[in-house]
Backbone of each chain as ProteinMPNN parsed JSONL, in Angstrom:
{"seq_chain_A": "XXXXXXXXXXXXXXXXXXXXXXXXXXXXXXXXXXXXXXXXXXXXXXXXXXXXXXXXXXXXXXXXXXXXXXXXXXXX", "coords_chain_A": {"N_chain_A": [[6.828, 8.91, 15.742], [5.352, 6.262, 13.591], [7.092, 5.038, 10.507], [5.321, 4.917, 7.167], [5.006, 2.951, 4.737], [4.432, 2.117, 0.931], [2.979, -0.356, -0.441], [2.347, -1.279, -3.831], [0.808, -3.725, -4.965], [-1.196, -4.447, -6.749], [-2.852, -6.0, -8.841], [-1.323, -8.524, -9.039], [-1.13, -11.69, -8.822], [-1.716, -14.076, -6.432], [1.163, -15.706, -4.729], [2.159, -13.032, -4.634], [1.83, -10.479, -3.682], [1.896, -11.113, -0.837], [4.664, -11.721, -0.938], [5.949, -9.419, -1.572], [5.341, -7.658, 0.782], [6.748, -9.381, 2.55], [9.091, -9.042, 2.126], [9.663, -6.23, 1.796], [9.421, -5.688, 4.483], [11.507, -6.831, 5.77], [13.135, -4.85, 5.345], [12.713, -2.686, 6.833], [12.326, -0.996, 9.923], [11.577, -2.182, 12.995], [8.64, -1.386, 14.251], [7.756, -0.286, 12.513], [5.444, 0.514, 9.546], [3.937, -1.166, 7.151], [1.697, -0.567, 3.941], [-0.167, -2.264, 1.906], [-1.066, -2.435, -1.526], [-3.974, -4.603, -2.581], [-5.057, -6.503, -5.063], [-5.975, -8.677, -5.445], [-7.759, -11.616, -3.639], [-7.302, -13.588, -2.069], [-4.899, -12.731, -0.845], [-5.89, -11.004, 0.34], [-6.919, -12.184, 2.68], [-4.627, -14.167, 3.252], [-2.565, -12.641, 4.295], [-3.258, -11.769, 6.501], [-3.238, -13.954, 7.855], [-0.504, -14.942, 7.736], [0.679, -12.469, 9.403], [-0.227, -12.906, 12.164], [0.694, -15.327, 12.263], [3.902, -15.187, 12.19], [4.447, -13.227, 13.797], [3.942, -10.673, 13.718], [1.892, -7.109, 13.754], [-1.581, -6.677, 12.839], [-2.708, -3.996, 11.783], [-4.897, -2.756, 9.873], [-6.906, -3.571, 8.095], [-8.992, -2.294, 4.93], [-11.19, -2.087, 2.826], [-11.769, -1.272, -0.395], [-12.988, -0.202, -3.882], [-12.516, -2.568, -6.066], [-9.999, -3.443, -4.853], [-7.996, -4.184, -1.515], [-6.776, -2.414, 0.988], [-4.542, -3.239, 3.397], [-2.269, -3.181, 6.071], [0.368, -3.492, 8.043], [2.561, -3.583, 10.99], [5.578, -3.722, 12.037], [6.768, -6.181, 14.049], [9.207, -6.85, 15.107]], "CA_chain_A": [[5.77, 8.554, 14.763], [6.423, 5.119, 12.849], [7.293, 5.036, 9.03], [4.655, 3.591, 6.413], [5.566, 2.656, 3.313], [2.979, 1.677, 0.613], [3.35, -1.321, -2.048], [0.966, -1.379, -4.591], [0.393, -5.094, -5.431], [-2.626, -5.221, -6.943], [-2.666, -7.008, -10.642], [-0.443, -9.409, -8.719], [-1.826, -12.904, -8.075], [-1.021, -14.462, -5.004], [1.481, -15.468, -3.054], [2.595, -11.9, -4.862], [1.289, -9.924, -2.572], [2.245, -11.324, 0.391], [5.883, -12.064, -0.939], [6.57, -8.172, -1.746], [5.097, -6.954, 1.649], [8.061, -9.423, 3.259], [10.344, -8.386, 1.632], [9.562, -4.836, 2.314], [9.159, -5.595, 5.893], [12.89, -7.246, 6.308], [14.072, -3.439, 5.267], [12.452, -1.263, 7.719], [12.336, -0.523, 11.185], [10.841, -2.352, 14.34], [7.844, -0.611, 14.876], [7.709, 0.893, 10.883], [4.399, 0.14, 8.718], [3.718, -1.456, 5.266], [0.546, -1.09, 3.756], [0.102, -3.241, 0.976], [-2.7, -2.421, -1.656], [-3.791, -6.036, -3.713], [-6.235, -6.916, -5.647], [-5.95, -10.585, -4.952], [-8.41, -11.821, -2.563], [-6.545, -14.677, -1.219], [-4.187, -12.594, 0.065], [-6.766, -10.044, 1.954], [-7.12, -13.667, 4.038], [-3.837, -15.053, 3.237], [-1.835, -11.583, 4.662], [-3.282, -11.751, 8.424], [-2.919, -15.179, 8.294], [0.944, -14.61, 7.911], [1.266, -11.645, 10.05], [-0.664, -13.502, 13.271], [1.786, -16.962, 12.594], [5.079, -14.379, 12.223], [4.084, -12.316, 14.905], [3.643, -8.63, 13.493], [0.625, -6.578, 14.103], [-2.632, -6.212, 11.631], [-3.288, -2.626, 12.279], [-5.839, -2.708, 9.677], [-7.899, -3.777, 6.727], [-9.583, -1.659, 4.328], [-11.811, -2.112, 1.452], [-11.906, -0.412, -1.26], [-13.402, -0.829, -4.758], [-11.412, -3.754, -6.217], [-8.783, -3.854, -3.677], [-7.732, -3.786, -0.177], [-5.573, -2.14, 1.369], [-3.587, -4.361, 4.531], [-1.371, -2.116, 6.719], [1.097, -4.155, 8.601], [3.413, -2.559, 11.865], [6.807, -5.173, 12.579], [6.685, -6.227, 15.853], [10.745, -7.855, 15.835]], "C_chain_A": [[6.365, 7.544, 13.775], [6.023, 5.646, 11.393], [6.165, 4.356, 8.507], [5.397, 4.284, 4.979], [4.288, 1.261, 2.343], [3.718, 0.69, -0.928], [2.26, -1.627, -2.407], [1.481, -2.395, -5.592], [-0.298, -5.489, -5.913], [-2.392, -4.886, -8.673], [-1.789, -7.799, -10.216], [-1.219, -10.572, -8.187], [-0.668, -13.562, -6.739], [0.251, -15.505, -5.567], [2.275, -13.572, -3.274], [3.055, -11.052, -3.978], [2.266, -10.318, -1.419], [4.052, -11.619, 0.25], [6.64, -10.23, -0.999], [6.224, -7.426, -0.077], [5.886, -8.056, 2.671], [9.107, -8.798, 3.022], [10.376, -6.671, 1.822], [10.118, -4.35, 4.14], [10.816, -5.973, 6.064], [13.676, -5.971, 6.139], [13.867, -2.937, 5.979], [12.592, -1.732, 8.881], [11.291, -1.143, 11.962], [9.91, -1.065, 14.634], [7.27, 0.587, 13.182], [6.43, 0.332, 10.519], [4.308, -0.019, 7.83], [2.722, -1.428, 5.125], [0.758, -1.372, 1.839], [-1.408, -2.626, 0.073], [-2.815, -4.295, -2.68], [-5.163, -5.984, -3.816], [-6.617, -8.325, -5.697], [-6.882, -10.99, -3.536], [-8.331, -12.565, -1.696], [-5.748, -14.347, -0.425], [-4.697, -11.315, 0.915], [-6.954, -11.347, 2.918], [-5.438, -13.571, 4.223], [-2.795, -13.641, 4.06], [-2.197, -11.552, 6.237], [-2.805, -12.901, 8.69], [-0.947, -15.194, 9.154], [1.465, -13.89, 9.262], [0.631, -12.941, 11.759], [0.898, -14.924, 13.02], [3.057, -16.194, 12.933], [4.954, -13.744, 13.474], [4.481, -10.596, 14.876], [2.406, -8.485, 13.801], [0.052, -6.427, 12.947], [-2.978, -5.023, 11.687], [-4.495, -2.619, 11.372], [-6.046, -2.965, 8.568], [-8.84, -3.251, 6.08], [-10.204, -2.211, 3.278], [-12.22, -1.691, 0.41], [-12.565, -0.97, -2.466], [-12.784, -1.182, -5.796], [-10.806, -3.407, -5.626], [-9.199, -3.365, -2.39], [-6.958, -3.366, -0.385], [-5.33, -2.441, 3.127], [-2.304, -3.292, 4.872], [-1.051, -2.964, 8.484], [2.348, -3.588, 9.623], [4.664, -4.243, 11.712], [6.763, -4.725, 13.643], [7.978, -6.393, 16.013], [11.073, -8.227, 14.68]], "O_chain_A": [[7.449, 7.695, 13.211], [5.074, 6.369, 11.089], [5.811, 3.321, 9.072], [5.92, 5.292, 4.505], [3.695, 0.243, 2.701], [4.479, 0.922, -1.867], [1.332, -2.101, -1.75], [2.197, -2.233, -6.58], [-0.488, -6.705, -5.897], [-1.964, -3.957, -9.358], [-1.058, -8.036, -11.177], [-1.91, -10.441, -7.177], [0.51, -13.493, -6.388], [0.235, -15.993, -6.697], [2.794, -12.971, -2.334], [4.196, -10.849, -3.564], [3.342, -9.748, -1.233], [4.697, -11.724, 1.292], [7.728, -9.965, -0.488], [7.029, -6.542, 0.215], [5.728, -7.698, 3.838], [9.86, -8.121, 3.722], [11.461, -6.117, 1.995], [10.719, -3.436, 4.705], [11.39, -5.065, 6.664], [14.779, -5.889, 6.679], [14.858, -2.285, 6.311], [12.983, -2.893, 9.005], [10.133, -0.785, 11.747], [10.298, -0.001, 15.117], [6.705, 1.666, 13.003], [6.152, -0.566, 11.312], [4.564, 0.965, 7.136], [2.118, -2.129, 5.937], [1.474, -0.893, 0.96], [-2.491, -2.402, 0.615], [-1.896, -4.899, -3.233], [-6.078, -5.619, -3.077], [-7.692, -8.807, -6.052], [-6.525, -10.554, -2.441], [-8.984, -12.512, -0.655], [-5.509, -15.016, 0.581], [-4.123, -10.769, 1.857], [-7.167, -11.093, 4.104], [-4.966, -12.986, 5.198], [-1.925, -14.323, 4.601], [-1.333, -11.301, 7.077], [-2.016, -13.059, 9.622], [-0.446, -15.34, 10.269], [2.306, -14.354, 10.032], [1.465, -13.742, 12.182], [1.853, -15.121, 13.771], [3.462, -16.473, 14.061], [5.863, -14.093, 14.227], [5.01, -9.762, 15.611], [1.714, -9.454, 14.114], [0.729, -6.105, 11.971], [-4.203, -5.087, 11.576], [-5.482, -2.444, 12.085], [-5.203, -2.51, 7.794], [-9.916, -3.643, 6.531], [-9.482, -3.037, 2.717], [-13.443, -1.802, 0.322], [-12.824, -2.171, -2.384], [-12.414, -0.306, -6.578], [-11.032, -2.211, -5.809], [-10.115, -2.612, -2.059], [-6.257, -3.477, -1.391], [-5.979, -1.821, 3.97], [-1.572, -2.753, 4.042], [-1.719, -3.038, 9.516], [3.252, -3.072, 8.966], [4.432, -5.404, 11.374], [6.728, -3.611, 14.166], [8.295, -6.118, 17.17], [12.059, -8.947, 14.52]]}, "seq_chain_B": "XXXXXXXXXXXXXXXXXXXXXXXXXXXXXXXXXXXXXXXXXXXXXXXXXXXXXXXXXXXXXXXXXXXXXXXXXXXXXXXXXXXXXXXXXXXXXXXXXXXXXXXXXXXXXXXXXXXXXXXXXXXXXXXXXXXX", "coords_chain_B": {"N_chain_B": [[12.474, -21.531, 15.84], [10.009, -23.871, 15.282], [8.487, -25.286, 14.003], [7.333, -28.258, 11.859], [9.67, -29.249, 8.739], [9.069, -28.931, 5.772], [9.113, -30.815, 3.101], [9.486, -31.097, -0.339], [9.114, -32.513, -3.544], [9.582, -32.306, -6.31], [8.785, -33.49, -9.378], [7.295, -33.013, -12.141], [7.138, -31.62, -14.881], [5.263, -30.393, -15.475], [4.146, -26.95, -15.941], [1.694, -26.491, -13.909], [2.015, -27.899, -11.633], [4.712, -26.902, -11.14], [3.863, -24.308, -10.554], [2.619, -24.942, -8.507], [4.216, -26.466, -6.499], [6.48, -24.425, -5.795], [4.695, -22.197, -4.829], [3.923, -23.5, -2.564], [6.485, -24.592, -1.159], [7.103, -21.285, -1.333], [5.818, -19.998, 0.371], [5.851, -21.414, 3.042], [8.301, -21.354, 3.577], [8.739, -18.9, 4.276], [6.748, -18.384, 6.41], [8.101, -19.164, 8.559], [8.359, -22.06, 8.525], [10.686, -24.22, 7.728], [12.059, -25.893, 4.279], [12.898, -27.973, 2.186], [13.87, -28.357, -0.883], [13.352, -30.972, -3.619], [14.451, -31.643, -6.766], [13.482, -33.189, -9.981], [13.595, -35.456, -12.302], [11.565, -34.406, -15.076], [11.033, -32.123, -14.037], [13.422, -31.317, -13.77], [14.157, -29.919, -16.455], [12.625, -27.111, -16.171], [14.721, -25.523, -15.066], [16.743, -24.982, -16.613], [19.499, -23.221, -17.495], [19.864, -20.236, -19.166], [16.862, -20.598, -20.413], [14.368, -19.262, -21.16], [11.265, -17.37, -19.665], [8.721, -18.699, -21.655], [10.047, -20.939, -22.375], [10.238, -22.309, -20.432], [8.416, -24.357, -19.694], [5.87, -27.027, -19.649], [2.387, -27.92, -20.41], [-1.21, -27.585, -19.585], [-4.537, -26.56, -19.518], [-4.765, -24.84, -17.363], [-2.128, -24.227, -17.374], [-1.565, -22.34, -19.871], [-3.793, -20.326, -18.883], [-2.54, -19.216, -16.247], [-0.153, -18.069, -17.577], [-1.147, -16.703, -19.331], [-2.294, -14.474, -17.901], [-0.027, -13.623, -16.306], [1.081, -14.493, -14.186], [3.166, -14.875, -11.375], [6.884, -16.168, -11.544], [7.136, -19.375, -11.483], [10.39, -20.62, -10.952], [11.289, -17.782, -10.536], [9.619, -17.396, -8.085], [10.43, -19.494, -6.828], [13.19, -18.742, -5.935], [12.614, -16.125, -5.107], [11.264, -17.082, -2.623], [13.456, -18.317, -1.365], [14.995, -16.415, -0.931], [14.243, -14.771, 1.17], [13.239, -16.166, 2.783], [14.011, -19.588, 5.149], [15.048, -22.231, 3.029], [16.102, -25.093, 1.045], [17.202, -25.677, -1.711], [17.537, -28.681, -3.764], [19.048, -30.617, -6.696], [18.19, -33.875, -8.482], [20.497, -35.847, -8.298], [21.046, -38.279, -10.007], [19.222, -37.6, -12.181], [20.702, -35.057, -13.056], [22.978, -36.993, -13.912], [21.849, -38.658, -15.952], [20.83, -36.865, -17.844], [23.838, -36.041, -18.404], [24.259, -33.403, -17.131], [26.094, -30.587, -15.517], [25.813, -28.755, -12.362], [26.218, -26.369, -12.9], [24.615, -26.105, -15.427], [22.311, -25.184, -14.508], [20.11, -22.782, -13.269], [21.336, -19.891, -11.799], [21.984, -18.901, -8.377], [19.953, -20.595, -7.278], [19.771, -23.319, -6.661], [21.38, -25.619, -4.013], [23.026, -27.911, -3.638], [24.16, -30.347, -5.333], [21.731, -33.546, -4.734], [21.236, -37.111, -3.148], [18.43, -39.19, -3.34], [18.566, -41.139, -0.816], [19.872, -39.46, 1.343], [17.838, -37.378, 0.918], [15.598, -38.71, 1.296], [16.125, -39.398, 4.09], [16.614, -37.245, 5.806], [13.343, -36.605, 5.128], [12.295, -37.925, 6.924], [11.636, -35.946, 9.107], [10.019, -34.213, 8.54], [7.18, -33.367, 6.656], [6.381, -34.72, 3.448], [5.964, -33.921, 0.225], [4.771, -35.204, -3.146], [5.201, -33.79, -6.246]], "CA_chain_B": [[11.137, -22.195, 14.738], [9.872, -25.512, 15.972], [7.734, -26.102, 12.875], [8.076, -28.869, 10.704], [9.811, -28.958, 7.979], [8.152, -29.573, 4.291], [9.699, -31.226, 1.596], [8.405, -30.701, -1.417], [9.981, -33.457, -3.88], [9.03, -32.442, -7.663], [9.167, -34.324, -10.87], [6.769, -33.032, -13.111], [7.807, -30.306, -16.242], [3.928, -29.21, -16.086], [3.808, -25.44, -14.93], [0.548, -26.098, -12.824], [2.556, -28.562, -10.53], [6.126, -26.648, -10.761], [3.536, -23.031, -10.02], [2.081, -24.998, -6.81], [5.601, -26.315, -5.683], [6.925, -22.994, -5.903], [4.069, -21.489, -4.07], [3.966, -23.865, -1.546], [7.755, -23.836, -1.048], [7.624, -20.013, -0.72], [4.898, -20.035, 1.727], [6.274, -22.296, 4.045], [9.62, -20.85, 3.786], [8.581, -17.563, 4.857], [5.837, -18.194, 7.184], [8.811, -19.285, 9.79], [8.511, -23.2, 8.11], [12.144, -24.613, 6.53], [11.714, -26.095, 3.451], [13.786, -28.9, 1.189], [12.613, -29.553, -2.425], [14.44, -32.121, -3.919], [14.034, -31.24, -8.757], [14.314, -34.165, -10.446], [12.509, -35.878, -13.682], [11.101, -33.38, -16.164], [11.081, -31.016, -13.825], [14.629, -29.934, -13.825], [14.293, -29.05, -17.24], [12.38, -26.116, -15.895], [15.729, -25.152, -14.363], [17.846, -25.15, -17.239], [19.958, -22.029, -17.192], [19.716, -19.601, -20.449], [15.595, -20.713, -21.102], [13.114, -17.727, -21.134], [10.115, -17.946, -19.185], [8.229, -19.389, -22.361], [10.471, -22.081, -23.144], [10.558, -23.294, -19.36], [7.431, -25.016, -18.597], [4.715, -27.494, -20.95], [1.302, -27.528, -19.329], [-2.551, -27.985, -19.466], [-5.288, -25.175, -19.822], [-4.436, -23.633, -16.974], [-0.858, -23.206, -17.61], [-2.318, -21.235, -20.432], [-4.387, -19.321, -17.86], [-1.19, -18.667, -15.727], [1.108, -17.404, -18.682], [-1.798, -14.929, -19.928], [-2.686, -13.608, -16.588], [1.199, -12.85, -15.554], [1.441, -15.287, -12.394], [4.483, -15.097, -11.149], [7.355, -17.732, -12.886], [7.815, -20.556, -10.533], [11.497, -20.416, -11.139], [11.676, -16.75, -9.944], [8.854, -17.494, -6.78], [11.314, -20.09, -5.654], [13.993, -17.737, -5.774], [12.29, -14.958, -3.489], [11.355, -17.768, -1.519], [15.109, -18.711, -0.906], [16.01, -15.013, -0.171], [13.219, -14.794, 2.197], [13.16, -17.555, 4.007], [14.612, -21.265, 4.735], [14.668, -23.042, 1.848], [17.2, -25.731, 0.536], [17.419, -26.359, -3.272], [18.51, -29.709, -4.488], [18.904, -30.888, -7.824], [18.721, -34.838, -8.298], [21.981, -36.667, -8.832], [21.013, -38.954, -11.139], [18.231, -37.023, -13.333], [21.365, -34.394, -13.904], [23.782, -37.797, -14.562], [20.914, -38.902, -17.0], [21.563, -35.836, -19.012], [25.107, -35.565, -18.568], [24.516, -32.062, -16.801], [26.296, -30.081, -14.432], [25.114, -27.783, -11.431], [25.947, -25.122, -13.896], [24.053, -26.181, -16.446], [20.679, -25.153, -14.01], [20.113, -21.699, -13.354], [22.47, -19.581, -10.485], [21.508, -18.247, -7.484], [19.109, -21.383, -6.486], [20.557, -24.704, -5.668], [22.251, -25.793, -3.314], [23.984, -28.948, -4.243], [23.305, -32.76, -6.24], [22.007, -34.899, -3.89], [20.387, -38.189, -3.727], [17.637, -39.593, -2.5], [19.156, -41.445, 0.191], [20.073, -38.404, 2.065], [16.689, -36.32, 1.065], [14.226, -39.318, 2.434], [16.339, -39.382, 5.605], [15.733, -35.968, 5.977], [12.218, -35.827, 5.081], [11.328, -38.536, 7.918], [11.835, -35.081, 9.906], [8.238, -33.728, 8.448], [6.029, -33.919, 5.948], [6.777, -35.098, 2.22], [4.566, -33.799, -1.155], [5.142, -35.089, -4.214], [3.796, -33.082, -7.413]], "C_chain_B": [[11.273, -23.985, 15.241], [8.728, -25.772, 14.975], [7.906, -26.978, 12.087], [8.183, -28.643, 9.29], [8.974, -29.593, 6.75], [9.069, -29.538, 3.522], [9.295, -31.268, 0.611], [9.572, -31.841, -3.246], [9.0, -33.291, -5.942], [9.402, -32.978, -9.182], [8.966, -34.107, -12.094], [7.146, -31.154, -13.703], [6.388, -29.509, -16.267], [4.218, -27.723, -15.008], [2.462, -25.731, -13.566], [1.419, -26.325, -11.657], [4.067, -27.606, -10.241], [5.012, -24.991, -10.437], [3.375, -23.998, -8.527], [2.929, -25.574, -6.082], [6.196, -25.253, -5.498], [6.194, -22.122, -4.683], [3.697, -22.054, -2.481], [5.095, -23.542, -0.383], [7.913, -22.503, -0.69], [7.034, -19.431, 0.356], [5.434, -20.053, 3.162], [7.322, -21.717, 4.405], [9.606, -19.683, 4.797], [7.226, -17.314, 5.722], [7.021, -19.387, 8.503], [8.658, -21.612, 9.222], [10.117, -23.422, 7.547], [11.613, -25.725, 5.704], [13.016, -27.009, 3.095], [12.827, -29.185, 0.03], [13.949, -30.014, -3.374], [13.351, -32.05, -6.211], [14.595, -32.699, -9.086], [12.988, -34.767, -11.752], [12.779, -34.663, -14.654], [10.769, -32.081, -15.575], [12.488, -29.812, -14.03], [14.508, -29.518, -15.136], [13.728, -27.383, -17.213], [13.665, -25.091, -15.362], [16.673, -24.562, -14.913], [18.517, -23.678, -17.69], [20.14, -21.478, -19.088], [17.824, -19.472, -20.719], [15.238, -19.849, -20.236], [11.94, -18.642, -20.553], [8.902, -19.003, -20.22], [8.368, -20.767, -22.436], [10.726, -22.866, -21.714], [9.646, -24.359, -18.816], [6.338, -25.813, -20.002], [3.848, -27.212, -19.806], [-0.208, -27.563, -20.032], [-2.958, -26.447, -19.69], [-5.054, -24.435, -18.692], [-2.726, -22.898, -16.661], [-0.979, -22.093, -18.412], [-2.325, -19.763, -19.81], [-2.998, -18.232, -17.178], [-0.159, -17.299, -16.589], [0.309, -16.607, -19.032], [-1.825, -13.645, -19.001], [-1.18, -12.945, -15.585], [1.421, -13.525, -14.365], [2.46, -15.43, -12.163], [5.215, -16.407, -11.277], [7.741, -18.634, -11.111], [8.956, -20.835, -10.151], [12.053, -18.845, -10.167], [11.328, -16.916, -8.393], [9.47, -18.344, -5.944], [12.602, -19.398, -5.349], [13.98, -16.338, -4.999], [12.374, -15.481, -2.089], [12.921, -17.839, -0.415], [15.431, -17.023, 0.016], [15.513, -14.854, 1.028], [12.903, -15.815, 3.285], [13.817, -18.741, 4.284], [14.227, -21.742, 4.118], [15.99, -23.602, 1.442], [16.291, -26.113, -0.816], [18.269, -27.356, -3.834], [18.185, -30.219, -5.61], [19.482, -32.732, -7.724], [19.882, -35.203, -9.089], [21.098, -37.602, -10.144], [20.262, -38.26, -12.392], [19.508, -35.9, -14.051], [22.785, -35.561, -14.871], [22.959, -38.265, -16.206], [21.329, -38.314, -18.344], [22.781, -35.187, -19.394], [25.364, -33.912, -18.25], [25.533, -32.074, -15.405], [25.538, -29.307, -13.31], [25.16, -26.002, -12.303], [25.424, -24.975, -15.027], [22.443, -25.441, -15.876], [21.083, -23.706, -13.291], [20.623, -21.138, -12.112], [21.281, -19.156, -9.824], [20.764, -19.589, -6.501], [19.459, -22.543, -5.511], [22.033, -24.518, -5.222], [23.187, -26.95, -3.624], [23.065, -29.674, -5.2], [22.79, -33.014, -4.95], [20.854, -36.382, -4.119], [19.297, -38.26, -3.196], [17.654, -40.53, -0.825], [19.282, -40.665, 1.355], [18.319, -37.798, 2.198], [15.492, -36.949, 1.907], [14.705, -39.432, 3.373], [16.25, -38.449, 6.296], [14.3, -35.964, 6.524], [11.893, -36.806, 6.029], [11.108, -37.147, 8.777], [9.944, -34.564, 9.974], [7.422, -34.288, 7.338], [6.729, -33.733, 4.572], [5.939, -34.949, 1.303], [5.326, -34.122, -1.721], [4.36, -34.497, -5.146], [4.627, -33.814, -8.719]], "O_chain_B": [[12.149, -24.828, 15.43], [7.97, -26.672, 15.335], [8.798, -26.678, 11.293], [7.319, -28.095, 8.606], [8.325, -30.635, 6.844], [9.771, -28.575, 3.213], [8.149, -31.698, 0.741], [10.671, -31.485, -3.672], [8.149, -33.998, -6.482], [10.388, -32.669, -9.852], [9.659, -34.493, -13.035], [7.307, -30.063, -13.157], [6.214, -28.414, -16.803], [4.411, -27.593, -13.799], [2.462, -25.154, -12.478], [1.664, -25.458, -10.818], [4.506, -27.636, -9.091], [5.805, -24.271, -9.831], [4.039, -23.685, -7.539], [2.727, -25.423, -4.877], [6.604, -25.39, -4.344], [6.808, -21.516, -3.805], [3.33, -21.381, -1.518], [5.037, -22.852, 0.634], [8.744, -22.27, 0.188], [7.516, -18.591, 1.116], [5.477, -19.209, 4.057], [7.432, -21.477, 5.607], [10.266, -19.561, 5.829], [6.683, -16.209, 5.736], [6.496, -20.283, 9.165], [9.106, -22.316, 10.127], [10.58, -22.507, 6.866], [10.803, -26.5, 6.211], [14.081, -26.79, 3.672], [11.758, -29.776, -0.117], [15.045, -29.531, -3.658], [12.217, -32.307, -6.616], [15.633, -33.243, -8.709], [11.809, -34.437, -11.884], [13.85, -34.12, -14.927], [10.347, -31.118, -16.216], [12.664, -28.611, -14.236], [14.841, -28.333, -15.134], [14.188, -26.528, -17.97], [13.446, -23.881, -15.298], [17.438, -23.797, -14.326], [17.742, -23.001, -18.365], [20.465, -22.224, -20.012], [17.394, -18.408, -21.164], [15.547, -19.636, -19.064], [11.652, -19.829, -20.708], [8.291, -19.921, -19.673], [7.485, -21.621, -22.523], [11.338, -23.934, -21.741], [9.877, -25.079, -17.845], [6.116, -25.254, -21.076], [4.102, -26.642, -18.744], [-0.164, -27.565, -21.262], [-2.238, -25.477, -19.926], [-5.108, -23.221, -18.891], [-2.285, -21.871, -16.146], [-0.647, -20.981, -18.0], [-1.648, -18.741, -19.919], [-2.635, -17.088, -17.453], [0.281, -16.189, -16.291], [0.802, -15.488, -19.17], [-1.558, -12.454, -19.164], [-1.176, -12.177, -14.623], [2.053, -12.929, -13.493], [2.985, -16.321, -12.831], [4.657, -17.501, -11.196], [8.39, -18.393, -10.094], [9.006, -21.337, -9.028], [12.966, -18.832, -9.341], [12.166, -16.729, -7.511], [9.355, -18.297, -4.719], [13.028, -19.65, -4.222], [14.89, -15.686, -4.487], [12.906, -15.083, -1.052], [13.215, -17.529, 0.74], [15.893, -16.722, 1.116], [16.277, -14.787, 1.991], [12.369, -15.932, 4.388], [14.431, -19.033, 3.257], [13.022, -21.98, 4.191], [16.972, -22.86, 1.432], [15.175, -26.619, -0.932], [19.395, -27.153, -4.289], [16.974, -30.381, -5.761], [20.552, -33.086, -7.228], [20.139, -34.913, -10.257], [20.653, -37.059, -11.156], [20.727, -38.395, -13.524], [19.507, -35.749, -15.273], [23.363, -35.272, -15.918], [23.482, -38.174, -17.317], [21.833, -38.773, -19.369], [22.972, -34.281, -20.205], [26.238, -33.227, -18.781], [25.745, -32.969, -14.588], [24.328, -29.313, -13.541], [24.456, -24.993, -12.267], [25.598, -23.964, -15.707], [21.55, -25.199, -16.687], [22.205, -23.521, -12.818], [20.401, -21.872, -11.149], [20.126, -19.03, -10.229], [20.927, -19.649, -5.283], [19.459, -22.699, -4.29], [23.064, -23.929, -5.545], [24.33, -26.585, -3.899], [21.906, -29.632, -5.613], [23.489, -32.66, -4.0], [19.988, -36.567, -4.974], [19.021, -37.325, -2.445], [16.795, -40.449, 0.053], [18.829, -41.124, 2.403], [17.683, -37.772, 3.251], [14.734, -36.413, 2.715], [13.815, -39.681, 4.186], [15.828, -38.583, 7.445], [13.92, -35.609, 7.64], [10.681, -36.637, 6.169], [10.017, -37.284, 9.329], [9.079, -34.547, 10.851], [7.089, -35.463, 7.189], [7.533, -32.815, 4.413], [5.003, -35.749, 1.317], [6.498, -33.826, -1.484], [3.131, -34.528, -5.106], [4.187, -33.715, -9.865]]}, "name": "protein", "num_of_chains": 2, "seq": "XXXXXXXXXXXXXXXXXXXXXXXXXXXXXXXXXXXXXXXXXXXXXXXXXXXXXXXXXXXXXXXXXXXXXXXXXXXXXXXXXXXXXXXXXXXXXXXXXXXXXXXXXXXXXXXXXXXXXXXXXXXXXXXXXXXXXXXXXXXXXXXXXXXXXXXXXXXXXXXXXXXXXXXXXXXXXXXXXXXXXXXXXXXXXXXXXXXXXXXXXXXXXXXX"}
């Protein structure tokens, strides 16, 4: 069963977001999970964008009221 | 990584332009891009080692904006960048001769050397070149 691990990003304007849920990701485990919450709406886009060019998995996108929450597996 | 690289070649002391070099720069870096940004003008004073986030940046209404709202410092965002990804930091030769600085006069951890322009535009024929 893989690891998640949750960073709560939100009051962070972009590239915030998406800079704390690398940096998360270069610590854990092939096959581990980050989910990210943000309140930034650039980076509910700007966070798949990343993961699809990098080549991790989107497992999934949530919506909540003000924020998402983005839950990211490492592929490598 | 077979992407090209972005150079990012900044001059200007305003926060808007040294936030959207920064954010470009850390983008790129860490979306599998390598990066060169070549400080020089009124920007390196943003650089200058000892100044507090206040005293690093002039700027327009939405530097303002920026500094109320907590946006991360341009200075620091290129500094994740770096850890995070390819990124070269150069500080121009002449803009630090100008002021009679050193490489230790501009804040640790970031740059990588002086260099000139000579070198950085033979480089940047490699990819693509912004100036801000």
């Amino acid at each position: 069963m893989a690891d998640r691990q949750t960073i709560d990003a939100r009051g962070a304007f972009c590239p915030g977001p998406l800079m704390e849920m690398i940096a998360a990701l270069k610590l854990v485990a092939v096959g581990d999970e980050i989910e990210v919450l943000s309140s930034d709406k650039g980076s509910s886009a700007d966070i798949p964008e990343w993961v699809a060019k990098v080549g991790h998995e989107m497992v999934g996108i949530t919506d909540h009221e003000g924020h998402w929450s983005l839950v990211v597996r490492k592929l490598k | 990584m077979n992407a090209k690289p972005l150079f990012v070649l900044i001059c200007s002391g305003e926060r808007e332009k040294l936030q959207m070099a920064a954010m470009m720069a850390s983008v790129a870096a860490v979306s599998d891009r390598p990066v060169e940004i070549f400080v020089s003008m009124n920007a390196i004073y943003a650089f200058e080692k000892g100044k507090t986030a206040d005293e690093r940046y002039r700027g327009g209404v939405f530097a303002d904006m920026l500094r109320d709202k907590n946006a991360p410092d341009p200075v620091e965002l290129l500094g994740q960048g770096k850890m995070l990804g390819d990124m070269k930091v150069y500080a121009c030769s002449m803009a630090l001769d100008v002021l009679g600085w050193e490489m230790s006069n501009l804040v640790d951890d970031l740059f990588d050397a002086p260099l000139g322009l000579t070198k950085y535009l033979s480089d940047a024929e490699e990819g693509d070149l912004v100036t801000l």
